[in-house]
C-alpha positions, 0 to 999 in steps of 0.5 A: 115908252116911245114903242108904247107911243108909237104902238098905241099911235098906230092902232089908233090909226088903225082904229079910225081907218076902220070907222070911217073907211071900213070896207077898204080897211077890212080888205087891207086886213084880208077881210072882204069889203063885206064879209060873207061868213063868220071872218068879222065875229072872229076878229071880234073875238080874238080883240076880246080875248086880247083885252081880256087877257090884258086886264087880266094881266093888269089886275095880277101885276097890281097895275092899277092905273092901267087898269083904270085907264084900261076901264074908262076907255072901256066906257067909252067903247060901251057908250059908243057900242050903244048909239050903234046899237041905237043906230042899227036895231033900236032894240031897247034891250041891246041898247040897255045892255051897253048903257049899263055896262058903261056905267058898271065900267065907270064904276070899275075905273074910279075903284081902280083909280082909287085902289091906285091913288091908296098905294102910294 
């Protein structure tokens, strides 16, 4: 449990470091403070597919609590990904996007929540 703490704890700081000093967070990792080629859709994709396989896993092991808490910070990430895309292109259908994908994770979360709330 402490591991888990610690673990999630750390990316967090990670995470923050990434929001608020992101050019000296991404050559700490090994990226360029401005990334000239295809680095940052990849890290991109590795962290999708790394959250991909954990709600996966989540739903296989009958986790739903985890798998609820996984969709509800998701909506956040969703609503936070539409005030950058509201921020940087403005383009109604990208911000749409995000907007209802947020919603539909909302929705996932209370089912999820309440599929673990009936297995007690």
């Amino acid at each position: 449990m402490a591991a888990a703490v610690l673990t999630g704890t750390l990316f967090g700081i990670i995470g923050l470091r990434y929001l608020f000093v992101p050019e000296s967070a991404a050559r700490t990792f090994g990226v360029p403070g401005r990334p000239a080629g295809h680095e940052l859709y990849y890290i991109i994709g590795l962290r999708n597919l790394w959250l991909a396989a954990l709600a996966i896993g989540l739903a296989a092991l009958r986790q739903w609590h985890g798998l609820a808490l996984w969709f509800a910070t998701g909506t956040a990430v969703c609503f936070a990904d539409a005030l950058i895309a509201a921020n940087s292109t403005a383009k109604v259908p990208q911000v749409a996007f995000h907007l209802v994908c947020g919603l539909g994770w909302t929705l996932l979360a209370t089912v999820a929540w309440r599929r673990a709330s009936k297995g007690r």
